[in-house]
KEKOL-118566 format. One line per field, with one value per atom (N, C-alpha, C): residue number from 1; residue in three letters; chain; x, y, z. Coordinates in steps of 0.001 Angstrom, whole numbers. Each point is the difference from the previous one (the first is absolute). Layout:
<sites>
kenu	[NUM ...]
dovo	[ala ...]
keti	[A ...]
X	[X ...]
Y	[Y ...]
Z	[Z ...]
</sites>
This chain:
<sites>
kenu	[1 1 1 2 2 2 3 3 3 4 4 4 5 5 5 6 6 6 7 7 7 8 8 8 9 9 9 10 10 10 11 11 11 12 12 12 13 13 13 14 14 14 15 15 15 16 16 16 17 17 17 18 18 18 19 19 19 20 20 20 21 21 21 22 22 22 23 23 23 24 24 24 25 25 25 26 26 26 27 27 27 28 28 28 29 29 29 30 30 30 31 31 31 32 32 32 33 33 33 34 34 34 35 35 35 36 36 36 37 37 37 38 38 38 39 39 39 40 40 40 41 41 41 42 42 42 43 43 43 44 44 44 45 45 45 46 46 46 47 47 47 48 48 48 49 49 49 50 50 50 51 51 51 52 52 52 53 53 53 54 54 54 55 55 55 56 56 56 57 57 57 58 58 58 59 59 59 60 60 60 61 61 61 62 62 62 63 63 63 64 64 64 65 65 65 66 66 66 67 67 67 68 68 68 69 69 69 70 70 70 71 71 71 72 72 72 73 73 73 74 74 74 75 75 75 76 76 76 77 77 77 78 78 78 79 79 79 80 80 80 81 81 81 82 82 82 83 83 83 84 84 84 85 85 85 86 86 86 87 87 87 88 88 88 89 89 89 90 90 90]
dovo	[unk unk unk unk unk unk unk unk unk unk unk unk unk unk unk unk unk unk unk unk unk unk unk unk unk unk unk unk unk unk unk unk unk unk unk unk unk unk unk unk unk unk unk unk unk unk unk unk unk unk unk unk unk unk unk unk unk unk unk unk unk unk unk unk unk unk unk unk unk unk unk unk unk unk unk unk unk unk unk unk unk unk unk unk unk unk unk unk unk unk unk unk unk unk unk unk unk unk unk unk unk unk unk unk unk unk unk unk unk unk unk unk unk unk unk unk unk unk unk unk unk unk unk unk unk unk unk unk unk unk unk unk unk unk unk unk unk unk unk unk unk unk unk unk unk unk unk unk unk unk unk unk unk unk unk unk unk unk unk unk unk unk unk unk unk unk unk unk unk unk unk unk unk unk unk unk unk unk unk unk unk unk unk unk unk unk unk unk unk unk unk unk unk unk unk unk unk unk unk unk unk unk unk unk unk unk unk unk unk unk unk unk unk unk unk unk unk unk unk unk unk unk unk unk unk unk unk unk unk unk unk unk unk unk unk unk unk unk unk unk unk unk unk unk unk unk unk unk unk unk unk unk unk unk unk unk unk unk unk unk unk unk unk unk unk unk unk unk unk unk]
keti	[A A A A A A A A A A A A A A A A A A A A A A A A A A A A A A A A A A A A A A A A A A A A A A A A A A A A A A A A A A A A A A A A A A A A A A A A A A A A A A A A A A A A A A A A A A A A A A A A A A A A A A A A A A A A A A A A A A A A A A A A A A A A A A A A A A A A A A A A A A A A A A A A A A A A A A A A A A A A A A A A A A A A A A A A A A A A A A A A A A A A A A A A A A A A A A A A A A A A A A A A A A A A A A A A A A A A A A A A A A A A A A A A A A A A A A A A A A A A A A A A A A A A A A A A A A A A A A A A A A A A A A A A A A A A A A]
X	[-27202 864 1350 1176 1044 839 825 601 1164 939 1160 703 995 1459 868 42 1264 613 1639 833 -63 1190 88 1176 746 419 -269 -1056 -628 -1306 -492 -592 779 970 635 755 471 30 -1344 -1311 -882 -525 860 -257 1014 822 1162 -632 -463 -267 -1367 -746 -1353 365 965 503 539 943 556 -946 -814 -1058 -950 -111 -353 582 1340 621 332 236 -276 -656 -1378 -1357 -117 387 232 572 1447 1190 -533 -310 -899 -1182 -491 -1289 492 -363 105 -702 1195 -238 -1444 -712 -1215 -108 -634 280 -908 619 -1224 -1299 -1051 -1555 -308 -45 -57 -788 -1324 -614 33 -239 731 -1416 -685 -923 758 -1104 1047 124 -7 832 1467 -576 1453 921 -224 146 992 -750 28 1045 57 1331 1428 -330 797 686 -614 856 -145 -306 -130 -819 -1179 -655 -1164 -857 -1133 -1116 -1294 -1047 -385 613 -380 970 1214 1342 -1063 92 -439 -1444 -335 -1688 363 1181 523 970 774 778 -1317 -1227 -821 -1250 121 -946 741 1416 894 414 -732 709 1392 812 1489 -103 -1069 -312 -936 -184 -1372 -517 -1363 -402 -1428 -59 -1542 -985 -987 -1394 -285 -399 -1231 -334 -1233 -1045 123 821 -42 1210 943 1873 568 1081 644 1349 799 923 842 1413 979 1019 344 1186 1243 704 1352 795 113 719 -92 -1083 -171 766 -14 110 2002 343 1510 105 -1211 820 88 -1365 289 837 659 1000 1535 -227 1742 -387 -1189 -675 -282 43 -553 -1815 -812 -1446 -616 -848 -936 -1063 331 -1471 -1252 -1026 -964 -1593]
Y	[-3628 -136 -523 286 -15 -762 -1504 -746 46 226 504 -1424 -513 -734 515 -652 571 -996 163 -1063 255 -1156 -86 1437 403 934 1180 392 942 -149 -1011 175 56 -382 -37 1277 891 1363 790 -473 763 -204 -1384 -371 882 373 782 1146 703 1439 302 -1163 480 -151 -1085 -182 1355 687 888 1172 313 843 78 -1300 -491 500 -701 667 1610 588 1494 844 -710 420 -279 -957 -527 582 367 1300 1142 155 1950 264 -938 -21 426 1133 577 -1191 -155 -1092 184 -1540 518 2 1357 362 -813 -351 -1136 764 -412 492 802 1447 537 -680 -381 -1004 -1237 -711 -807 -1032 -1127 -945 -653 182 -1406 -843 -1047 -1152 390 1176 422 7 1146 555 -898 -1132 -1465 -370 -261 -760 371 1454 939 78 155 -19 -1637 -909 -1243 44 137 400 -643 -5 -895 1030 -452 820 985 -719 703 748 -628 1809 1018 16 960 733 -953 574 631 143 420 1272 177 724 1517 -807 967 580 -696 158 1191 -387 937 1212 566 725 125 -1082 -84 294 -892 213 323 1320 362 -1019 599 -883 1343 -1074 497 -1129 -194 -754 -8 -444 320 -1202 553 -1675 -631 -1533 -895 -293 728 237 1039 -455 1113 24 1196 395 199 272 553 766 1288 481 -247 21 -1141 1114 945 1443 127 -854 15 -970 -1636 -898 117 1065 -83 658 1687 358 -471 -1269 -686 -1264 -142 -1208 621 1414 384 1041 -262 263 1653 84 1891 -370 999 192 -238 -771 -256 1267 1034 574 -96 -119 -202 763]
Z	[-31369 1153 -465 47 -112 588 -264 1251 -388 1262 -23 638 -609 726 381 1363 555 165 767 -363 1640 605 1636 170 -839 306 491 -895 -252 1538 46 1163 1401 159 1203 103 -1097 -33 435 -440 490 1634 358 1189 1062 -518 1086 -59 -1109 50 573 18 777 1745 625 931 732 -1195 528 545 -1363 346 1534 183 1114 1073 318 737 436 -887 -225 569 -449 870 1460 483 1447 499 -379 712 193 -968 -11 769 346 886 1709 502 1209 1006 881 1569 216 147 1175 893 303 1855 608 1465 430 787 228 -162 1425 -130 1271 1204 -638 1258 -185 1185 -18 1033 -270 856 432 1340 1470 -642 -581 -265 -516 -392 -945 675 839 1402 1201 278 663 -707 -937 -957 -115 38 -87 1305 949 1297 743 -434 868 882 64 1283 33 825 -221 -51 -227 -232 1983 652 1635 361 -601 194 -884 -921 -1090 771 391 807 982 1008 706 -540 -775 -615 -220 -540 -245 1317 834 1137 565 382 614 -298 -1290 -791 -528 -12 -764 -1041 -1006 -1128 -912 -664 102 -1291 -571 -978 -173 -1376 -762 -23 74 -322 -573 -1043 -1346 -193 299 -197 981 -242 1110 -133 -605 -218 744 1023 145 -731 -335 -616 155 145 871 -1187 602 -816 226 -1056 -50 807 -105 656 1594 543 1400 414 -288 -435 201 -799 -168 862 845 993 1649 -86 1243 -200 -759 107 -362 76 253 1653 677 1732 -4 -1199 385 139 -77 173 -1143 71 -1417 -5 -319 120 -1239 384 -710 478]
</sites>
């Protein structure tokens, strides 16, 4: 095994260039889109609302939703088109 010295120069050069590299990689990385569905709390948070608007939002059909399991779901696309008042269809 082979031990190598380095001086502080030499490491703080290797410290910018792994930094940079770093950075690099971070820039080039495509935005993440935020998560088509979306759980009531999410949901709730997202618009300020309490768990009985939302139970209402969905009783009424304003806002549709999915079930699975003992979760329901909501798509963010409905979501944006009843809060600019067009029709959520679902």
């Amino acid at each position: 095994m082979e031990i190598l010295v380095l001086s502080n120069e030499e490491l703080l050069k290797f410290k910018r260039e792994l930094l940079e590299e770093i950075k690099n990689l971070l820039e080039d990385r495509p935005a993440e889109r935020p998560p088509q569905w979306l759980r009531s709390a999410q949901v709730r948070k997202m618009l300020g609302i309490s768990p009985g608007t939302l139970q209402n939002l969905r009783v009424n059909g304003i806002l549709p939703y999915r079930k699975i399991g003992g979760s329901m779901f909501y798509n963010a696309a409905d979501i944006q088109r009843m809060m600019k008042g067009g029709k959520a269809n679902g």
